[in-house]
FIDOPA-43281 format. One record per residue (C-alpha): residue number from 1; z, x, y. Coordinates in Angstrom, 3 decimals. Example, Ala and Ser with C-alpha at 12.3 -4.5 7.8 and 13.67 -1.06 7.14 Angstrom:
FIDOPA-43281
PT | k | pz | px | py
PT | 1 | 7.800 | 12.300 | -4.500
PT | 2 | 7.140 | 13.670 | -1.060
//
This chain:
FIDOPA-43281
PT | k | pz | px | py
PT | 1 | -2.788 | -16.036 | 15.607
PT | 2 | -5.916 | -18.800 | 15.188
PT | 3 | -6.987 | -20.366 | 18.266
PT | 4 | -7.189 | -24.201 | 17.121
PT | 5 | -5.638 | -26.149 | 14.002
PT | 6 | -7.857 | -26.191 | 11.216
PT | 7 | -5.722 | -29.110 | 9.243
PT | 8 | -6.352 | -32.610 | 10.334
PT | 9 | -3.123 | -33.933 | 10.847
PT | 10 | 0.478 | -31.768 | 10.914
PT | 11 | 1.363 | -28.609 | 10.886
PT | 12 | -0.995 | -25.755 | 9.173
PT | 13 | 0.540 | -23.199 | 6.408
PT | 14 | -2.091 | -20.460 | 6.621
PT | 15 | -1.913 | -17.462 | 4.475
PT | 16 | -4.137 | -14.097 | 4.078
PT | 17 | -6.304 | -12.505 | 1.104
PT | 18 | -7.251 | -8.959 | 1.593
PT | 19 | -9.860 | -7.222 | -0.555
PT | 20 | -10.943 | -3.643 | -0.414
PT | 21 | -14.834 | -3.105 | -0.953
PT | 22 | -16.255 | 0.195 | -1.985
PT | 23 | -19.870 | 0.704 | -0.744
PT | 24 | -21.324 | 0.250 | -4.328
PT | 25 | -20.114 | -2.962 | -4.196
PT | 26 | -17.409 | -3.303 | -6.057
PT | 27 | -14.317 | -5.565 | -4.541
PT | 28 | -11.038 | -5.098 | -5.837
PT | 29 | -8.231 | -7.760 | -4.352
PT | 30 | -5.047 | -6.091 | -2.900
PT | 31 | -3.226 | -8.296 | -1.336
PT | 32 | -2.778 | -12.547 | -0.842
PT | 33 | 0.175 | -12.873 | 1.581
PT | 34 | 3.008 | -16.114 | 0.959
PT | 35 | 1.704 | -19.045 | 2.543
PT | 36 | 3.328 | -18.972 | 6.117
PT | 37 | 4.665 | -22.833 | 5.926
PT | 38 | 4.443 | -25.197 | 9.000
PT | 39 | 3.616 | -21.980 | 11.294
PT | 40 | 0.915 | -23.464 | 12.344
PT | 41 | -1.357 | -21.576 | 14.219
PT | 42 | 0.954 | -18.123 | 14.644
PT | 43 | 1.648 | -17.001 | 11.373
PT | 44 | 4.053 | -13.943 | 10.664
PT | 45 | 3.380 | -12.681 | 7.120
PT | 46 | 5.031 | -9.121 | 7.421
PT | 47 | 2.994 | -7.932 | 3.804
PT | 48 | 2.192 | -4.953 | 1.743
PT | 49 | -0.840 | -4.756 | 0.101
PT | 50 | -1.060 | -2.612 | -3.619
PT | 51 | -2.537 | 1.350 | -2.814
PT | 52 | -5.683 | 1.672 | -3.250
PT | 53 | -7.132 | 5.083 | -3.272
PT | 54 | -9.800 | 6.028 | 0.125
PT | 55 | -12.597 | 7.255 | -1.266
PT | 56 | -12.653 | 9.658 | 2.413
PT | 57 | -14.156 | 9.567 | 5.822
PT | 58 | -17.789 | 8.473 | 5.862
PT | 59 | -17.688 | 6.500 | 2.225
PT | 60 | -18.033 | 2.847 | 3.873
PT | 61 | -15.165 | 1.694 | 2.297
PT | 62 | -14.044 | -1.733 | 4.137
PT | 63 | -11.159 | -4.081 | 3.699
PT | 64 | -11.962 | -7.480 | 4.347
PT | 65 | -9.582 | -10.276 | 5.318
PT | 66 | -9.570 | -13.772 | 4.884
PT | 67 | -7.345 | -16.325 | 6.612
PT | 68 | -6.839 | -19.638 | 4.942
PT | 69 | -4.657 | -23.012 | 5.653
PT | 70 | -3.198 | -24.277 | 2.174
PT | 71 | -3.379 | -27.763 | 1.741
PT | 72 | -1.107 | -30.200 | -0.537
PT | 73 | 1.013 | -27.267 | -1.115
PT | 74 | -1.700 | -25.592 | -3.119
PT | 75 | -3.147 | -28.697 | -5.231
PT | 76 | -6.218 | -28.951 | -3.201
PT | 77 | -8.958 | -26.629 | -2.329
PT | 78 | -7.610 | -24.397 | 0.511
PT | 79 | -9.381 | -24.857 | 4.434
PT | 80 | -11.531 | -21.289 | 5.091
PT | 81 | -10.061 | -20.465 | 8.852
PT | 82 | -11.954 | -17.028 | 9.657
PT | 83 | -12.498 | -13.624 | 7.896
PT | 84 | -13.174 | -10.155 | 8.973
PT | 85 | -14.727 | -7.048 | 7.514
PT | 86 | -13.665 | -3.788 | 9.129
PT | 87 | -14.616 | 0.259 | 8.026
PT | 88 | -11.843 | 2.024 | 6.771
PT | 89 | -12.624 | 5.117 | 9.051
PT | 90 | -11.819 | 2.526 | 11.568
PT | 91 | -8.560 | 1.229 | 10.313
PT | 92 | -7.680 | 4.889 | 10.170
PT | 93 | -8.303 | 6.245 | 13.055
PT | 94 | -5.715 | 7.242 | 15.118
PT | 95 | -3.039 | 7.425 | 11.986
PT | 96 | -0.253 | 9.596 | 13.475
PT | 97 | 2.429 | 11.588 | 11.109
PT | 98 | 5.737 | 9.454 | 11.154
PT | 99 | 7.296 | 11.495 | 8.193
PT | 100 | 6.856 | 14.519 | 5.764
PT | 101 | 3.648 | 12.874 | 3.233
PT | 102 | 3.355 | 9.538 | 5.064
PT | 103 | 1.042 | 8.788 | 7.936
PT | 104 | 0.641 | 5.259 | 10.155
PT | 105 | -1.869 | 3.369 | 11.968
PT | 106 | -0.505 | 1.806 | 15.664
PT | 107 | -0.963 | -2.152 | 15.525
PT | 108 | -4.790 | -3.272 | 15.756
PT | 109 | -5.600 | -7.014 | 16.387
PT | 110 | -8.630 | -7.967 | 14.181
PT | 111 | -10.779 | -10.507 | 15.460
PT | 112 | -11.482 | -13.641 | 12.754
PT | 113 | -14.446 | -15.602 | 12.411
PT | 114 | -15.852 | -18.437 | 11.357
PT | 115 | -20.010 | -19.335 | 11.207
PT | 116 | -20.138 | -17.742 | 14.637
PT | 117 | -17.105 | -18.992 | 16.373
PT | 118 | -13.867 | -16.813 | 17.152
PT | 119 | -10.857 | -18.502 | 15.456
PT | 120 | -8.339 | -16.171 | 16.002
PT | 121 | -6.866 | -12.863 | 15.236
PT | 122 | -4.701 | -11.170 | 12.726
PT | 123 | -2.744 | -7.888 | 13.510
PT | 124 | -2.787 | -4.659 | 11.241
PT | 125 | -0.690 | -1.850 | 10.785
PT | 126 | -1.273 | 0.561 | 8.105
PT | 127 | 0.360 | 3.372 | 6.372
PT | 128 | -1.099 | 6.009 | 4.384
PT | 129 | 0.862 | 8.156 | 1.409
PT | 130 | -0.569 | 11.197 | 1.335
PT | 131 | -0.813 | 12.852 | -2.244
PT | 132 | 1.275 | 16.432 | -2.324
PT | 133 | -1.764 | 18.756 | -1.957
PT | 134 | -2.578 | 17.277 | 0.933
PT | 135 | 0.724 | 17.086 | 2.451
PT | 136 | 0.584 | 21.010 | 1.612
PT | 137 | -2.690 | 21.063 | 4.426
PT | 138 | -0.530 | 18.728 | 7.116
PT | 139 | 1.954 | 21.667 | 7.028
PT | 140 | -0.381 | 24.291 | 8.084
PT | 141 | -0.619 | 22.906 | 11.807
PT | 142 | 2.450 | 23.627 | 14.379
PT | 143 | 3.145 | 20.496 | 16.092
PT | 144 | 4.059 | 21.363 | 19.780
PT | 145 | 5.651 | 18.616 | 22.107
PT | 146 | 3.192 | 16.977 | 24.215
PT | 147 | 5.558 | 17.379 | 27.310
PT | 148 | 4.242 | 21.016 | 27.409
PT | 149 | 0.955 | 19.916 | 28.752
PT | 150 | -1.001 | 18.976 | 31.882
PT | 151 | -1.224 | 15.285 | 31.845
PT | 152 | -3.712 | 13.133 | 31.315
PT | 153 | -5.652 | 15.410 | 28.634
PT | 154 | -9.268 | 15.793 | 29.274
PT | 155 | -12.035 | 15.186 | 26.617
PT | 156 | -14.539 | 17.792 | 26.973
PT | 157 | -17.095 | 16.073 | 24.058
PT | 158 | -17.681 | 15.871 | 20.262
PT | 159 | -18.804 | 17.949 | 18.209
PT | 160 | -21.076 | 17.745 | 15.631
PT | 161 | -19.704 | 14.325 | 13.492
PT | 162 | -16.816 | 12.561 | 15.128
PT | 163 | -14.540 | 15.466 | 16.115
PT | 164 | -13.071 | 15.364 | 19.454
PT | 165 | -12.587 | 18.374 | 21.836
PT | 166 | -10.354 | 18.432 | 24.737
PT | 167 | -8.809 | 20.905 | 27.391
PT | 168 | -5.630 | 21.250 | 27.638
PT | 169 | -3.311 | 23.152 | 30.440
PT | 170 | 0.246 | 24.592 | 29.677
PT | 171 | 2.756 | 22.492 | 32.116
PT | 172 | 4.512 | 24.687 | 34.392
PT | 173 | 8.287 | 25.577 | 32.914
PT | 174 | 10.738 | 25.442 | 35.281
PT | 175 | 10.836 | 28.768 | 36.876
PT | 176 | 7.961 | 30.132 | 35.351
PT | 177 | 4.371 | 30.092 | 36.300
PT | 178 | 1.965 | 28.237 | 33.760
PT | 179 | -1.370 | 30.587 | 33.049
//
């Protein structure tokens, strides 16, 4: 979504690049989306970017995003709308297993901007493929439905880096005392 038209007269036909940087540097392009024609300012681009491989929690790896309005169907120089630069760790967090070697992100709105000014926001979504050895490590955990505990979950801290501890309490079964 961008907050205000960037074309001066009609309707826009924005469209995304997406670049993953390494923190050495390096910037390899993954992904330009089709040009979203006549959406104007809500654009629905529904796109897959190529695999790239995560270097791992902690490496700075980013993915940057660019929105841009296409003008004269591509003849001219495009109109820059907004970009954003966010940490992989940050896209990541939160990935949930949906299926045996395949992991997703929940929807996160990403902020654009341009010299200063908030011009919109794009919405991400990704999903990881996880190479066989460590689907092999995903197996080694029992997953145990969350209806068996004491809601809401409290946090009792971090430890050490970024890992989360919390308490949890057995729900009471039906006939049975919880202890």
């Amino acid at each position: 979504e961008l907050y205000r038209s960037f074309d001066k007269f009609g309707r826009m036909d924005p469209f995304a690049l997406v670049d993953w940087c390494y923190e050495d540097g390096r910037t390899v392009s993954i992904g330009r989306t089709k040009t979203a024609a006549r959406q104007h300012m809500n654009p629905v681009w529904e796109h897959s970017c190529k695999t790239m491989p995560y270097s791992g929690n902690g490496s700075g790896d980013k993915i940057h995003f660019q929105v841009l309005e296409e003008n004269l169907g591509g003849l001219v120089q495009s109109t820059f709308c907004g970009d954003a630069t966010v940490p992989v760790d940050a896209l990541l967090s939160g990935a949930r297993t949906i299926s045996p070697g395949l992991m997703q992100t929940q929807p996160q709105p990403i902020p654009l901007h341009k010299r200063g000014e908030n011009t919109g926001q794009i919405v991400v979504q990704i999903l990881i493929h996880l190479p066989e050895s460590q689907q092999a490590a995903l197996n080694q955990f029992t997953y145990v439905d969350a209806k068996r505990f004491v809601t809401p979950v409290r946090r009792l801290g971090v430890s050490g880096g970024t890992a989360p501890f919390f308490s949890l309490e057995l729900a009471a079964v039906e006939g049975k005392r919880s202890g």
